[in-house]
mmCIF file as gemmi writes it, N, C-alpha and C atoms, coordinates in Angstrom:
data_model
loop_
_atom_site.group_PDB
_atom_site.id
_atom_site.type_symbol
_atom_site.label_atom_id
_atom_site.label_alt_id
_atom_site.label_comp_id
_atom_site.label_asym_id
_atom_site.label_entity_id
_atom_site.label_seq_id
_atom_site.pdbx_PDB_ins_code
_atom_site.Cartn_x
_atom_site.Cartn_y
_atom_site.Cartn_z
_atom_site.occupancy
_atom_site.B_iso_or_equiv
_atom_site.pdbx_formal_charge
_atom_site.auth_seq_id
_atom_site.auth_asym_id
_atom_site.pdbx_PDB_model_num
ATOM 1 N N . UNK Axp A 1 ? 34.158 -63.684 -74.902 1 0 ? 1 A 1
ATOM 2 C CA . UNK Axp A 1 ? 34.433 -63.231 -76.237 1 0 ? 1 A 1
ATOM 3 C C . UNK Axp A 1 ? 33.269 -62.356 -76.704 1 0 ? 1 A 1
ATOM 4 N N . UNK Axp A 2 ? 33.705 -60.728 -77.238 1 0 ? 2 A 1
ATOM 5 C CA . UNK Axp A 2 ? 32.414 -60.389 -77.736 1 0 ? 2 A 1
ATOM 6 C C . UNK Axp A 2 ? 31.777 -60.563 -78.967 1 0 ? 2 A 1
ATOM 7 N N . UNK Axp A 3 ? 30.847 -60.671 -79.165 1 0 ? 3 A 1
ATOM 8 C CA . UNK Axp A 3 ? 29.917 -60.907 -80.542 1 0 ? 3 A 1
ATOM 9 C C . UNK Axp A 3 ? 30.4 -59.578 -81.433 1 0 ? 3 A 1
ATOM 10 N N . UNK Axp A 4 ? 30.592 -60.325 -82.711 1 0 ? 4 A 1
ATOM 11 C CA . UNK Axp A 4 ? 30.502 -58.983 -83.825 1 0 ? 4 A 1
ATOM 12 C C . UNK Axp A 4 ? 29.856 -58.995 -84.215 1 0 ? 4 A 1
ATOM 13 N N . UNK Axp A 5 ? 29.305 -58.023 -85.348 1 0 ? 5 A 1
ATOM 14 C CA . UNK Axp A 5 ? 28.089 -58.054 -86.405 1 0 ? 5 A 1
ATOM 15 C C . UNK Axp A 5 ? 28.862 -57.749 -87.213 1 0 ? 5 A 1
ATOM 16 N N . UNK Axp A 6 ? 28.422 -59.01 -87.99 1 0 ? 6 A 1
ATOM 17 C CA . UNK Axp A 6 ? 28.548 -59.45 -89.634 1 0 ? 6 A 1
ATOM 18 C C . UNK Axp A 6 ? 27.778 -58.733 -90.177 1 0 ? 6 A 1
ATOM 19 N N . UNK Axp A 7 ? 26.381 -58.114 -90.203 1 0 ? 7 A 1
ATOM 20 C CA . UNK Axp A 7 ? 25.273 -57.654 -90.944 1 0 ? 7 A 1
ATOM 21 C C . UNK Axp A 7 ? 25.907 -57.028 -91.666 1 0 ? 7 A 1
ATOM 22 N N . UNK Axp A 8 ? 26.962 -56.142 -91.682 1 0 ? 8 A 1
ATOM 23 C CA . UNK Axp A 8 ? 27.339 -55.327 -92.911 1 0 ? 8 A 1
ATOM 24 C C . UNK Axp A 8 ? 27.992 -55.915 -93.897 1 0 ? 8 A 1
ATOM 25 N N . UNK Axp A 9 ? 29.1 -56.987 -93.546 1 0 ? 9 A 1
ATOM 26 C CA . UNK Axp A 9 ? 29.928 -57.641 -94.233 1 0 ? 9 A 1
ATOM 27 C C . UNK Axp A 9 ? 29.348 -58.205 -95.663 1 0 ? 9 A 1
ATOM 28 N N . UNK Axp A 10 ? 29.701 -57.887 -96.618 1 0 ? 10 A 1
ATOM 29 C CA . UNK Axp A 10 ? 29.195 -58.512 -98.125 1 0 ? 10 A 1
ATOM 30 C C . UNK Axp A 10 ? 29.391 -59.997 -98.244 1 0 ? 10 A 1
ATOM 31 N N . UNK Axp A 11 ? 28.678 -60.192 -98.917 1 0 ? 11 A 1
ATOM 32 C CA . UNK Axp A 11 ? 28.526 -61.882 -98.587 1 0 ? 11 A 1
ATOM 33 C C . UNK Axp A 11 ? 29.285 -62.279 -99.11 1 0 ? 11 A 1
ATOM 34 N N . UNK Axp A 12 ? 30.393 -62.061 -99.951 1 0 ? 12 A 1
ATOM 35 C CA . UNK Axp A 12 ? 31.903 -62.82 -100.465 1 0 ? 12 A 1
ATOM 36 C C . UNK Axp A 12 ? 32.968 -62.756 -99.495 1 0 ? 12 A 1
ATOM 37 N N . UNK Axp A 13 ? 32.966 -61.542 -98.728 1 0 ? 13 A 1
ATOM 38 C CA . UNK Axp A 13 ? 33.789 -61.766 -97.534 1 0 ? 13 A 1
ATOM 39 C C . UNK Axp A 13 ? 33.271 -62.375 -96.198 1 0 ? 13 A 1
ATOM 40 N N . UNK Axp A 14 ? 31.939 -63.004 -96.205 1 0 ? 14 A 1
ATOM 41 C CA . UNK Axp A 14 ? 31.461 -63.761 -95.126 1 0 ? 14 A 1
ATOM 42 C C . UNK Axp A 14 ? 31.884 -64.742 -95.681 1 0 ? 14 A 1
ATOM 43 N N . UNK Axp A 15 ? 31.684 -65.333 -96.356 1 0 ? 15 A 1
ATOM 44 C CA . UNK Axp A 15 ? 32.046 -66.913 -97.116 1 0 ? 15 A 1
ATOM 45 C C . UNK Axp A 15 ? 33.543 -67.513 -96.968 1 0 ? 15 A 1
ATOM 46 N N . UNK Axp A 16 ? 34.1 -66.029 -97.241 1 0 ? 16 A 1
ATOM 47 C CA . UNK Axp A 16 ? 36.029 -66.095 -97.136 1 0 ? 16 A 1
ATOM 48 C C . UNK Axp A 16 ? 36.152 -66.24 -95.483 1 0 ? 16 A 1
ATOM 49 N N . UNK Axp A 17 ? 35.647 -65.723 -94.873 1 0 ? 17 A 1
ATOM 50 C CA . UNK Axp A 17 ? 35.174 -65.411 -93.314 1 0 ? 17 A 1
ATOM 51 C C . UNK Axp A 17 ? 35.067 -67.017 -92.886 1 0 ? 17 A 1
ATOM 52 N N . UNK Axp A 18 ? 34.1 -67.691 -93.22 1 0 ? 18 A 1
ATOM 53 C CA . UNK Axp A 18 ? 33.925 -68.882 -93.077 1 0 ? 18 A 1
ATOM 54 C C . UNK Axp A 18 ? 34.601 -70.091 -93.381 1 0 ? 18 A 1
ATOM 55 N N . UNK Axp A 19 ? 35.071 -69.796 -94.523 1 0 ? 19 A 1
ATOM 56 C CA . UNK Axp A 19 ? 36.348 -70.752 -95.028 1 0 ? 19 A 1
ATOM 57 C C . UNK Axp A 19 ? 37.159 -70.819 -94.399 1 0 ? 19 A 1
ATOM 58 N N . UNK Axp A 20 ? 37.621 -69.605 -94.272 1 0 ? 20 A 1
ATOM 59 C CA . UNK Axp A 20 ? 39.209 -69.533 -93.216 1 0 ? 20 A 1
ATOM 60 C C . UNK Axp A 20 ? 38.857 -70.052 -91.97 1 0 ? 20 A 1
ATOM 61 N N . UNK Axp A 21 ? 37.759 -69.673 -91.035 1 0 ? 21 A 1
ATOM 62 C CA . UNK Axp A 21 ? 37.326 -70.516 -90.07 1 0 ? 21 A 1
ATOM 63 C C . UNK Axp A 21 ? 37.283 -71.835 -90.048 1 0 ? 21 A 1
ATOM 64 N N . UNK Axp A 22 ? 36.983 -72.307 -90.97 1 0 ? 22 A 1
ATOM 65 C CA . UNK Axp A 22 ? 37.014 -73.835 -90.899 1 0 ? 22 A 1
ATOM 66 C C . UNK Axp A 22 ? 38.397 -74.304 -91.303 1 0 ? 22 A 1
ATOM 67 N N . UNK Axp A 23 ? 38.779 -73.628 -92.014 1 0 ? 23 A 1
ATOM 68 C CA . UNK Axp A 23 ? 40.409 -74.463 -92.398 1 0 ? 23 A 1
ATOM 69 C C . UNK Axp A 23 ? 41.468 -73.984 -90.51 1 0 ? 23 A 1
ATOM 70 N N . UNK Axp A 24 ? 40.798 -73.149 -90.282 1 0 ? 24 A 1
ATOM 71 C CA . UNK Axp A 24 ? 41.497 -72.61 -88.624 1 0 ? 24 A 1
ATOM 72 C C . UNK Axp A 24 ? 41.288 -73.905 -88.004 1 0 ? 24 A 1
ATOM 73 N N . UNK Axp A 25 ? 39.707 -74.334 -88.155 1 0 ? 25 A 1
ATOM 74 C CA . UNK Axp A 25 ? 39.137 -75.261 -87.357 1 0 ? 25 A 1
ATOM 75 C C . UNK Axp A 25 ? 39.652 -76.708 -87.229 1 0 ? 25 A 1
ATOM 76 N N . UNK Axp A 26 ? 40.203 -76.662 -88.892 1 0 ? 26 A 1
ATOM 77 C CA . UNK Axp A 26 ? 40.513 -77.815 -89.111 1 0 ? 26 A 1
ATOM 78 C C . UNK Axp A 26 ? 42.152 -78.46 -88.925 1 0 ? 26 A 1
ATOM 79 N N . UNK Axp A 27 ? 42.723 -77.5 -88.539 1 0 ? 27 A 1
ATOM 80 C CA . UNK Axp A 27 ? 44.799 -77.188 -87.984 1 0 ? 27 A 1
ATOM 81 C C . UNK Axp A 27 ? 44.391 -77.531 -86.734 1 0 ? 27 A 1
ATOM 82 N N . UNK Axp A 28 ? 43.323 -76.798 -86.043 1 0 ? 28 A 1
ATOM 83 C CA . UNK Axp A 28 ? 43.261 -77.005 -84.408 1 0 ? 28 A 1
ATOM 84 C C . UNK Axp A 28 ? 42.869 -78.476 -84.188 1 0 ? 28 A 1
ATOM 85 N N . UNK Axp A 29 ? 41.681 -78.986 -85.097 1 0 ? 29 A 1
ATOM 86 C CA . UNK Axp A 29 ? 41.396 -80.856 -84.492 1 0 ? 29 A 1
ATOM 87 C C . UNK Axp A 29 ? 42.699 -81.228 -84.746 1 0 ? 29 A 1
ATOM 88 N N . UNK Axp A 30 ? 43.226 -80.831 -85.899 1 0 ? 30 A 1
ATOM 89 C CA . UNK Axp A 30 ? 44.744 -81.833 -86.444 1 0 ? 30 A 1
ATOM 90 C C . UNK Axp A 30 ? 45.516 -81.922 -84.885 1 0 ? 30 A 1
ATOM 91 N N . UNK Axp A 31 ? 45.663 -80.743 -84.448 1 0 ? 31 A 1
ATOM 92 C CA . UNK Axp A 31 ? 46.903 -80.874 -83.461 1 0 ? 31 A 1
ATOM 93 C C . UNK Axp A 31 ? 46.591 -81.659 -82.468 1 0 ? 31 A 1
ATOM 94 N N . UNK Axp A 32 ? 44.92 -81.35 -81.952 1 0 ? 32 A 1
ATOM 95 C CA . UNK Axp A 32 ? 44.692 -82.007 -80.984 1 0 ? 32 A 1
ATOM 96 C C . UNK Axp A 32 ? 44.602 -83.655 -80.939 1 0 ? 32 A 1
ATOM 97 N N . UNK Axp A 33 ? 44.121 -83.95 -82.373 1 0 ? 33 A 1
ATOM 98 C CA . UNK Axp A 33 ? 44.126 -85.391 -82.318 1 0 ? 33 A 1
ATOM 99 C C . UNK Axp A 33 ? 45.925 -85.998 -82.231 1 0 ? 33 A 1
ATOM 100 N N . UNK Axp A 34 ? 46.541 -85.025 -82.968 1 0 ? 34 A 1
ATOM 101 C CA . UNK Axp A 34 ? 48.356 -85.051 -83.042 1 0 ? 34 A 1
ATOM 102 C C . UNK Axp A 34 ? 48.539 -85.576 -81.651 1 0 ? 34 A 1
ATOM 103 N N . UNK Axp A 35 ? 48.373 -84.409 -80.687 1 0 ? 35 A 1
ATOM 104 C CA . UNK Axp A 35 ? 48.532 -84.505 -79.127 1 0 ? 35 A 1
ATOM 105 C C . UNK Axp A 35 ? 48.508 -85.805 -78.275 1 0 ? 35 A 1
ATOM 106 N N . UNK Axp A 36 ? 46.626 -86.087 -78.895 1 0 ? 36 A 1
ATOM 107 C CA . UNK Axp A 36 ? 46.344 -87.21 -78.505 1 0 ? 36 A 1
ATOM 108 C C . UNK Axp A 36 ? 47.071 -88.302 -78.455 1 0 ? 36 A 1
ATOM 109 N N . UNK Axp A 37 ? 47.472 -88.882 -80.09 1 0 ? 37 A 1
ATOM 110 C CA . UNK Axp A 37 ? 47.899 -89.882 -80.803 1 0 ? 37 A 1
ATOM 111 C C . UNK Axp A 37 ? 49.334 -89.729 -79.802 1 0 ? 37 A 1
ATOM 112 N N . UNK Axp A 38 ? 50.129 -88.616 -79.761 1 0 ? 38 A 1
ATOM 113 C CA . UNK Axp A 38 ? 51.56 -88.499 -79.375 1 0 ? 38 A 1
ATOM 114 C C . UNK Axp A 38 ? 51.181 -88.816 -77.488 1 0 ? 38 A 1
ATOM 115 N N . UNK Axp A 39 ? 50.651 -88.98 -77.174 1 0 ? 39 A 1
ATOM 116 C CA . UNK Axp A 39 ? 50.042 -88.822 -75.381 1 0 ? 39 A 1
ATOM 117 C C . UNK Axp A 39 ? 50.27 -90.807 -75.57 1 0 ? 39 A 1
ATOM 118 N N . UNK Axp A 40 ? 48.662 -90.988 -76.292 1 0 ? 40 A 1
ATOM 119 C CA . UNK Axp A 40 ? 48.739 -92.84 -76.438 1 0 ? 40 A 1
ATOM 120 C C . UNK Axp A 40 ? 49.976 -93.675 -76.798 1 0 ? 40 A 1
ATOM 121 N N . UNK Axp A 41 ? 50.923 -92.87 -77.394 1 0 ? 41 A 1
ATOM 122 C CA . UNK Axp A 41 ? 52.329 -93.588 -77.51 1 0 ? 41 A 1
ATOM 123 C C . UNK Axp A 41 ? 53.413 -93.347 -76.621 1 0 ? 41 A 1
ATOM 124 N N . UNK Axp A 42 ? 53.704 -92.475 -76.167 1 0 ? 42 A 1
ATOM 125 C CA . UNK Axp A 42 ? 54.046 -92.314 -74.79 1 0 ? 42 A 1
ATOM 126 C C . UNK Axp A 42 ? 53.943 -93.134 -73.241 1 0 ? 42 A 1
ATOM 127 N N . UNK Axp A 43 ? 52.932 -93.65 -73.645 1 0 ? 43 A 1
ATOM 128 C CA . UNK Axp A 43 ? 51.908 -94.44 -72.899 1 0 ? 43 A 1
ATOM 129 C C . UNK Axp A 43 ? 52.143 -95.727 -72.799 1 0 ? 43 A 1
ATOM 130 N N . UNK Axp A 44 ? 52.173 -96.15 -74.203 1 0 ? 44 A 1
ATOM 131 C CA . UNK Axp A 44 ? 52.472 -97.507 -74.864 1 0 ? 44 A 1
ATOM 132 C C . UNK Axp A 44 ? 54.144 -97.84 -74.855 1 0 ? 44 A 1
ATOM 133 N N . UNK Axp A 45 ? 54.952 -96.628 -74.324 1 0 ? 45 A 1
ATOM 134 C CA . UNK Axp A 45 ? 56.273 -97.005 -74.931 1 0 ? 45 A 1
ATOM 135 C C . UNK Axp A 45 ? 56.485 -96.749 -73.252 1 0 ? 45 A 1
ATOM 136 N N . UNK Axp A 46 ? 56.234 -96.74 -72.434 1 0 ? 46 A 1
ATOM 137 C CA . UNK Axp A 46 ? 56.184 -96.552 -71.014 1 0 ? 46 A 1
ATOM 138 C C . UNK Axp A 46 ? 55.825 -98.271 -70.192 1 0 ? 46 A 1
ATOM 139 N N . UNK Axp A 47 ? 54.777 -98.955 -71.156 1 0 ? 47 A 1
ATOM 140 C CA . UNK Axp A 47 ? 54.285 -99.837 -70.274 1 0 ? 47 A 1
ATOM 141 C C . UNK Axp A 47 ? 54.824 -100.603 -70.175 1 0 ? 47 A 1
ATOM 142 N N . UNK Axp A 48 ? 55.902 -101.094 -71.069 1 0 ? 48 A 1
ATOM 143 C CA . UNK Axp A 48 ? 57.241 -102.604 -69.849 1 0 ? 48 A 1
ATOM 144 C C . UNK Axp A 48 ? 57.655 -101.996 -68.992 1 0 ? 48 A 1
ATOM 145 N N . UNK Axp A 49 ? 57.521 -100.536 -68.915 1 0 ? 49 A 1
ATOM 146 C CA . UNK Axp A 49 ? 58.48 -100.142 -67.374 1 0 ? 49 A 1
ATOM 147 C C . UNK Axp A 49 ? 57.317 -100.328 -66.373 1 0 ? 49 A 1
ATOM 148 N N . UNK Axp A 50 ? 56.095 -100.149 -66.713 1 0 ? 50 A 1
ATOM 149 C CA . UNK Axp A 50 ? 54.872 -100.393 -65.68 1 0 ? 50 A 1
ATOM 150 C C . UNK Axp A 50 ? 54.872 -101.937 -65.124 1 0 ? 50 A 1
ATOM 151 N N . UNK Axp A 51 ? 55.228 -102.815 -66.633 1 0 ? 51 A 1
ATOM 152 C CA . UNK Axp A 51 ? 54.751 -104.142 -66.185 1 0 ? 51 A 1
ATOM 153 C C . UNK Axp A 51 ? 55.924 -104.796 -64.954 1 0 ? 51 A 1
ATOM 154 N N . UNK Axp A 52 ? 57.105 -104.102 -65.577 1 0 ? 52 A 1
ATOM 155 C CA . UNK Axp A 52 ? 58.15 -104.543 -64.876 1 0 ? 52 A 1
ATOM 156 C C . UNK Axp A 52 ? 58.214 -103.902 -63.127 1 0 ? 52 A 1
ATOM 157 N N . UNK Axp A 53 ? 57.48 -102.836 -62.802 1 0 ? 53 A 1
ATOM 158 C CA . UNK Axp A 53 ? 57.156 -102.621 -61.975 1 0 ? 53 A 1
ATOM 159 C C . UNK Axp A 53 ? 56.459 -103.464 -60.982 1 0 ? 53 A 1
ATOM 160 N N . UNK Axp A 54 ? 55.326 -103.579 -61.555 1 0 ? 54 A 1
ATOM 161 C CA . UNK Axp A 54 ? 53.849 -104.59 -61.226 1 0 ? 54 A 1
ATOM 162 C C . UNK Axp A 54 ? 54.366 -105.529 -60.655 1 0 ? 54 A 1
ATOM 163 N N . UNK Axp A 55 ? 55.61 -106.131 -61.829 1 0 ? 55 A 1
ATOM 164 C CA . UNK Axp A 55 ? 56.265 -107.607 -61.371 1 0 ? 55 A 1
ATOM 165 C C . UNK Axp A 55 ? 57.08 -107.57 -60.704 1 0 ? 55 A 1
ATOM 166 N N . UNK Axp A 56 ? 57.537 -106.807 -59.916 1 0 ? 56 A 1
ATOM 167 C CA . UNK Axp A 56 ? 58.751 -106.448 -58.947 1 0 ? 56 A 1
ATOM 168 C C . UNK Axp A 56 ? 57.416 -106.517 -57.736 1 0 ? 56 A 1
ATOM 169 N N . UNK Axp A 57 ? 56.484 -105.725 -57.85 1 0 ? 57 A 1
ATOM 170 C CA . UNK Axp A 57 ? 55.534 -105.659 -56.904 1 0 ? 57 A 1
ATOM 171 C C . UNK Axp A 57 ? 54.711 -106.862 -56.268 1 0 ? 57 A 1
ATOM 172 N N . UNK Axp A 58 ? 54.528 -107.366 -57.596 1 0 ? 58 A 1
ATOM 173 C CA . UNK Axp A 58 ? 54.153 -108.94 -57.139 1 0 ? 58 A 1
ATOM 174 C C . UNK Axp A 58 ? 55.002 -110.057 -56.912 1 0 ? 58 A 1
ATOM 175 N N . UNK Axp A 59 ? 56.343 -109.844 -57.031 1 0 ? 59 A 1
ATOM 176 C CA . UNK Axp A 59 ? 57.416 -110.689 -56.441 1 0 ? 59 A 1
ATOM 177 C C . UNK Axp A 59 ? 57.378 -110.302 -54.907 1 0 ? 59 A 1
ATOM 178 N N . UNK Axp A 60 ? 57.454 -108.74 -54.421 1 0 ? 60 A 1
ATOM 179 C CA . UNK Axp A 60 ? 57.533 -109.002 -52.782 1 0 ? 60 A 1
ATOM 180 C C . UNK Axp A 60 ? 56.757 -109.066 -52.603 1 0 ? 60 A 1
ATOM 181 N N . UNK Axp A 61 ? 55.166 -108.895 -53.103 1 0 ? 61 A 1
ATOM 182 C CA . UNK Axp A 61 ? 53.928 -109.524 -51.89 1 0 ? 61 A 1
ATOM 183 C C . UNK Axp A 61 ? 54.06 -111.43 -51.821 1 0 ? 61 A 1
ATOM 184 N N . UNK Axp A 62 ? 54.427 -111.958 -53.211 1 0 ? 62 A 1
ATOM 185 C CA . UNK Axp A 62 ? 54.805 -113.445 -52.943 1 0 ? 62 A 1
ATOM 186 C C . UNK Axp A 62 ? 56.021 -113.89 -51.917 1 0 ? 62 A 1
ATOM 187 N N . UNK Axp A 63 ? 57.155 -113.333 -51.461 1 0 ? 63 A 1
ATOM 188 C CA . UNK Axp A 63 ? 57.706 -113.577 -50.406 1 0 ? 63 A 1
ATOM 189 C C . UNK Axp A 63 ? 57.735 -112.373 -49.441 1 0 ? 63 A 1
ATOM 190 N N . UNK Axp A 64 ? 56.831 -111.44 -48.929 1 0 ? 64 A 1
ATOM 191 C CA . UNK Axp A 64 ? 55.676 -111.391 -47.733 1 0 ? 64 A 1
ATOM 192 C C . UNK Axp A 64 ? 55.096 -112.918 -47.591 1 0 ? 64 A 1
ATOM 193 N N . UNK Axp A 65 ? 53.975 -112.923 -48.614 1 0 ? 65 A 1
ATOM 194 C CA . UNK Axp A 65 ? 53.436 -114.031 -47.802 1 0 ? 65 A 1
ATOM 195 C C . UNK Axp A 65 ? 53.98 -115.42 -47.68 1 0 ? 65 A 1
ATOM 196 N N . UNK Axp A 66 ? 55.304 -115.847 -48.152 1 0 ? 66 A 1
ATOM 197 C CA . UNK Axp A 66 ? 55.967 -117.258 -47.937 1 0 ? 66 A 1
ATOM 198 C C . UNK Axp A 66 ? 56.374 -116.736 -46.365 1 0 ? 66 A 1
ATOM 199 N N . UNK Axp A 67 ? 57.164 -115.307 -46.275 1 0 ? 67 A 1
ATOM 200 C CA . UNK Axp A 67 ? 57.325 -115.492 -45.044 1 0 ? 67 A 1
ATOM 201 C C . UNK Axp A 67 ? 56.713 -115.462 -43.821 1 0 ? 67 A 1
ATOM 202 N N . UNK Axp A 68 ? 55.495 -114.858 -44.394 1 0 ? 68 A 1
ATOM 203 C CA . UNK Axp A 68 ? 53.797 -115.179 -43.317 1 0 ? 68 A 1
ATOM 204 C C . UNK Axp A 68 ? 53.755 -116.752 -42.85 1 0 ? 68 A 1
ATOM 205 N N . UNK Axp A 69 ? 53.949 -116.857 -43.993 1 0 ? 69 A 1
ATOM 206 C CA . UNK Axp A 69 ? 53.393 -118.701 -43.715 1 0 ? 69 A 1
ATOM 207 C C . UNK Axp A 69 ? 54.354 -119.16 -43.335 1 0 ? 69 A 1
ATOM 208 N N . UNK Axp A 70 ? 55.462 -119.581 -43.529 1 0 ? 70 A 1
ATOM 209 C CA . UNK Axp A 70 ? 56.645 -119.575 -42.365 1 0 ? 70 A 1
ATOM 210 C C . UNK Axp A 70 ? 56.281 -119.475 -41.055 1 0 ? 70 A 1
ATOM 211 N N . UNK Axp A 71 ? 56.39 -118.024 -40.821 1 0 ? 71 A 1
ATOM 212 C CA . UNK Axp A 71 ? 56.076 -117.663 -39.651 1 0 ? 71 A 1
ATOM 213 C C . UNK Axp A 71 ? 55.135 -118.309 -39.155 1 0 ? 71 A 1
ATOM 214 N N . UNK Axp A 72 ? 53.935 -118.574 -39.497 1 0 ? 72 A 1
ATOM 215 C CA . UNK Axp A 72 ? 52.961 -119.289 -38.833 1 0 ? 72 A 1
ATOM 216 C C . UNK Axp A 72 ? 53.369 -120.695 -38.954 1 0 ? 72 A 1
ATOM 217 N N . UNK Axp A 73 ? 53.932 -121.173 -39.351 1 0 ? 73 A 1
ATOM 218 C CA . UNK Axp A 73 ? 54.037 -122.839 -38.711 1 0 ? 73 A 1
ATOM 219 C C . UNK Axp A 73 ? 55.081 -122.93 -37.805 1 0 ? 73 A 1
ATOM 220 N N . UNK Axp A 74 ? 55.841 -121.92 -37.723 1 0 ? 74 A 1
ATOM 221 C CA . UNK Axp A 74 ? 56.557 -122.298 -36.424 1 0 ? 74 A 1
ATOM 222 C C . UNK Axp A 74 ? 56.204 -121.993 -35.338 1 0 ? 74 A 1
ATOM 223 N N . UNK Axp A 75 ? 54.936 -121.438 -35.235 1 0 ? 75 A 1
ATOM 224 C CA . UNK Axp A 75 ? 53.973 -121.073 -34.163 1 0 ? 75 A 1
ATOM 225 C C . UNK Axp A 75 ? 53.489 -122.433 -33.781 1 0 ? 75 A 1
């Protein structure tokens, strides 16, 4: 981005200059925290499908290993 010079600019339109910058500044955190907030619920409205996953996952490693152990006593 290149640098401008302000030096000429009268100091009521630097000030207006600055204002508007910050109210710019201040739409852009909004959205991003928006983003954020909308990302963490997404997230949160996702995780019974995770847990229910997990628990599907940890149901076949529990009969894997019943049938490990099985297997080994009839050895």
């Amino acid at each position: 981005m290149e640098q401008e010079d302000f030096s000429s600019l009268p100091r009521k339109k630097l000030k207006k200059l600055i204002r508007e910058t910050r109210e710019t500044l201040e739409l852009l955190q909004a959205e991003m925290d928006k983003r954020k907030i909308d990302k963490q619920h997404k997230s949160v409205d996702h995780m019974e499908e995770y847990f229910e996953d997990a628990e599907h996952n940890l149901s076949n490693i529990k009969i894997f290993f019943q049938k490990m152990i099985q297997e080994m006593k009839k050895d």
